[in-house]
N, C-alpha and C positions, 0 to 999 in steps of 0.2 A: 296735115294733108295739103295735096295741092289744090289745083284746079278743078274744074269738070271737063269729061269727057265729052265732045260733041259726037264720037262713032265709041259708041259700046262696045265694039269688037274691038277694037286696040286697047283695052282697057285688062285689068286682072279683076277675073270674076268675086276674089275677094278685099278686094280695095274699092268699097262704098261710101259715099257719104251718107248721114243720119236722115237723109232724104231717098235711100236705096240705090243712088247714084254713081256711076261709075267714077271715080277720081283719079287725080296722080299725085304720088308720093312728090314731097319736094327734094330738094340734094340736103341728102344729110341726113334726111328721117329716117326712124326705125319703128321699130314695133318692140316692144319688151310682155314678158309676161307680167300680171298685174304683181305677184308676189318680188320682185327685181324692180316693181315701180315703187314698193313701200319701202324696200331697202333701199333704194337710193335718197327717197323723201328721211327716213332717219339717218342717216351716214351723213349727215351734217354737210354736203357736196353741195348744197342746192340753197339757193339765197329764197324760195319762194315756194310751194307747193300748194297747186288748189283741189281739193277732194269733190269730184261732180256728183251732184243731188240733182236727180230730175224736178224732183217738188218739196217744199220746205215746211210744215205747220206754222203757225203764228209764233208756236212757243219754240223753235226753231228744230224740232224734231226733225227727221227726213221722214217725209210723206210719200216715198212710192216705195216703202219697205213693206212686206206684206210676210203674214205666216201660211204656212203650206195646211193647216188646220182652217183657214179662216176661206179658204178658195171656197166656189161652188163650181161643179162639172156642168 
């Protein structure tokens, strides 16, 4: 992503930063669907791939995985 928006209206209502923030794409960026983001990370194209974990366990689990059993309404 690019920058941020100083005027929300010039902006695309779905181009946000993780702060709900209107952004701009930089030259060249895209968007892929997540399944075309795993084929590219195995298709051997890519000297590097990093897989994001909001939160990590100690014992290096990913900690913001949750089951749909374990919710409360």
């Amino acid at each position: 992503m690019g920058s941020e928006l100083e005027d929300a209206a010039l902006g695309d209502d779905d181009l946000l930063s993780a702060g709900k923030r209107p952004v701009t794409l930089i030259p060249g960026g895209c968007f892929v669907h997540h399944v075309d983001s795993f084929a590219l990370a195995r298709g051997g194209r890519l000297d590097a791939t990093l897989l994001g974990a909001c939160r990590v366990a100690e014992n290096g689990n990913l900690a913001n995985w949750t089951r749909t059993a374990n919710r409360r309404s």
